[in-house]
C-alpha positions as CSV (number, residue, x, y, z in Angstrom):
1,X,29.3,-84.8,12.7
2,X,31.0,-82.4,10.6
3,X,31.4,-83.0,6.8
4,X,35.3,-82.9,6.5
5,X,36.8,-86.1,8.2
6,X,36.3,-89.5,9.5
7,X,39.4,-91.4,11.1
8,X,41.3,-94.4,8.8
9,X,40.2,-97.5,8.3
10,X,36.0,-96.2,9.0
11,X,33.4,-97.8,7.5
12,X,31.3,-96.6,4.3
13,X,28.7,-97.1,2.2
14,X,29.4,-96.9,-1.2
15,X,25.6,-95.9,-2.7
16,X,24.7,-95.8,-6.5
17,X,21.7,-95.9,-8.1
18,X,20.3,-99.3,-8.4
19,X,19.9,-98.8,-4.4
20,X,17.0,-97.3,-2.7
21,X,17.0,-93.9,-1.7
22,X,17.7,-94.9,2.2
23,X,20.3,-98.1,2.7
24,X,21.3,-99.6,6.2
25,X,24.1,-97.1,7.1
26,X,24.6,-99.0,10.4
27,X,28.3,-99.0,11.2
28,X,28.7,-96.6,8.4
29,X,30.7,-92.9,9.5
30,X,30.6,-92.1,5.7
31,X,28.8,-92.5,2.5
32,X,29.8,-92.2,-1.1
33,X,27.3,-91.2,-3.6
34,X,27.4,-92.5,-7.2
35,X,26.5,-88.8,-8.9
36,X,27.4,-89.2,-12.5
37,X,28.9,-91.2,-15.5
38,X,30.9,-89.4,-18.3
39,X,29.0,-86.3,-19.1
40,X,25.7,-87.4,-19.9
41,X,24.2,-89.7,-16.9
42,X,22.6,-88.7,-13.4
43,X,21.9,-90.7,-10.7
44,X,18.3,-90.0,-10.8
45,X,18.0,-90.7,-6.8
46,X,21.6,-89.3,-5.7
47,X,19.5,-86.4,-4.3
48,X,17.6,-88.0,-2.2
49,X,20.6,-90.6,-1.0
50,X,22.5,-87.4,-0.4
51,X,19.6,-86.1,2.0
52,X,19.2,-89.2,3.4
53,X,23.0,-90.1,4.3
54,X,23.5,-86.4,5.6
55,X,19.7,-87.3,7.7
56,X,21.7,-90.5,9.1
57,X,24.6,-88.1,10.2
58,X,27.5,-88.7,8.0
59,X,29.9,-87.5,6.0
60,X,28.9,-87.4,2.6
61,X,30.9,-87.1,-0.8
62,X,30.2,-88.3,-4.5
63,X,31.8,-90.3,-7.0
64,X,31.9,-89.9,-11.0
65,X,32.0,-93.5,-12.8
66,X,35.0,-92.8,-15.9
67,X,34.2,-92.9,-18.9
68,X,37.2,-91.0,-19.8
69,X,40.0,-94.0,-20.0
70,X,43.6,-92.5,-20.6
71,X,41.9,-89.0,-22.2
72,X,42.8,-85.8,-20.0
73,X,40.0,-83.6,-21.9
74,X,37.4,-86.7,-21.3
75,X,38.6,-86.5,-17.6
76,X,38.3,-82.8,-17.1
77,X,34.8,-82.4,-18.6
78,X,33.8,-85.8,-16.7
79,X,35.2,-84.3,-13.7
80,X,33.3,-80.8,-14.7
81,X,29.9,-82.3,-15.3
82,X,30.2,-84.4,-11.4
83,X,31.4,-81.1,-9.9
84,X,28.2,-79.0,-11.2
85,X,25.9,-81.7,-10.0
86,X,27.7,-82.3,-6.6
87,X,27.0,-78.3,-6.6
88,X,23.3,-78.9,-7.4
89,X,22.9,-81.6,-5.2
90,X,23.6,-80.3,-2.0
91,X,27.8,-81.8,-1.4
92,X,29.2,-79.4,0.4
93,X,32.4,-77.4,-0.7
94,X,35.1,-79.3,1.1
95,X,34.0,-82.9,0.5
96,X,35.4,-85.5,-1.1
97,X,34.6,-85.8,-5.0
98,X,36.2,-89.2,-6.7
99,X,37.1,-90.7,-9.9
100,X,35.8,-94.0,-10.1
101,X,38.0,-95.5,-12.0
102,X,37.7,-99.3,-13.0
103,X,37.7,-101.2,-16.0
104,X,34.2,-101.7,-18.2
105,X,31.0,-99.9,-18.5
106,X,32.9,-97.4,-21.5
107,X,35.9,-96.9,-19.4
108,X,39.7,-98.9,-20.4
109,X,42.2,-98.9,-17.8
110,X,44.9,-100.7,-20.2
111,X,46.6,-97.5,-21.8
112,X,49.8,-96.5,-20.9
113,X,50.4,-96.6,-17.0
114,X,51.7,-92.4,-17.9
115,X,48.8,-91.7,-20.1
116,X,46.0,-93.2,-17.1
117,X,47.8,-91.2,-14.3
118,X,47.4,-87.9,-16.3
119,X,43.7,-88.3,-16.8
120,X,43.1,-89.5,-13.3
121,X,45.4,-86.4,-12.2
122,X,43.8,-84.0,-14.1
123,X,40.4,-85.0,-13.5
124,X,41.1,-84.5,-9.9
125,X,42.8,-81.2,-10.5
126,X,39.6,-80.0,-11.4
127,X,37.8,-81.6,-8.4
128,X,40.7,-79.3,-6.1
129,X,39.6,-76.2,-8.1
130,X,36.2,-76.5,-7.3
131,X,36.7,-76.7,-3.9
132,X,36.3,-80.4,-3.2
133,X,39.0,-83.2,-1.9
134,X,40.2,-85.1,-4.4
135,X,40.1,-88.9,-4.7
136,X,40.7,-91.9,-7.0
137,X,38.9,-94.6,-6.2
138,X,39.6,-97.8,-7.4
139,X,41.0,-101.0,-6.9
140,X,44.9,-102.5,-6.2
141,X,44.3,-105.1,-9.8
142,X,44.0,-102.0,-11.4
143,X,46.5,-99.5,-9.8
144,X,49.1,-101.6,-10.2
């Protein structure tokens, strides 16, 4: 399968870290990879869940949890630090990359509706200049 599409409305695994290293991708046509949150936490087993959902065939891209509520630097460097390690761990140029962002866990989705769209926006301008697709990734409650 290559790594650049799957067709709307697929199925995929969303994969973080408190999940072992190989989950039931039946179904699945993609997987999204919990790589980082903020700038100072790795998903210790997103290497392996990387290898293993590219093993199982599908596409494969990785997600940032925010940390970086309505802050545009916070977002960059957040958006920086998940870059490098997508780099590191083996996501090819081309994939998605997403902003995770949701409220809790250091992250506040309650600033100004102008002041959360320029963090999101510039954290994935930064995901575009590295080469990956860009996504927010979140729910309706919050987006609206």
């Amino acid at each position: 399968m290559s790594n650049s599409t799957v067709s709307k409305k697929s199925y995929g695994v969303d994969v973080a870290s408190y999940q072992s290293t190989s989950v039931n991708y039946t179904g699945a046509k993609f997987a999204i990879i919990k790589l980082t949150q903020g700038t100072d936490y790795l998903n210790p087993k997103a290497g392996a869940q990387i290898k293993s959902a590219k093993a199982n065939g599908l596409l494969v891209g990785g997600y940032f949890y925010a940390t970086h509520s309505n802050s545009v630097s916070r977002a960059r460097a957040e958006a920086k630090y998940a870059v490098a390690k997508a780099k590191v761990l083996g996501i090819p140029t081309g994939s998605y990359l997403a902003d995770d962002w949701e409220q809790g866990s250091g992250n506040s989705v309650n600033g100004s509706t102008s002041a959360n769209t320029d963090a999101i926006l510039a954290a994935m301008n930064v995901i575009k200049e590295a080469g990956y697709k860009p996504l927010v990734y979140s729910g309706a409650y919050v987006l609206r």
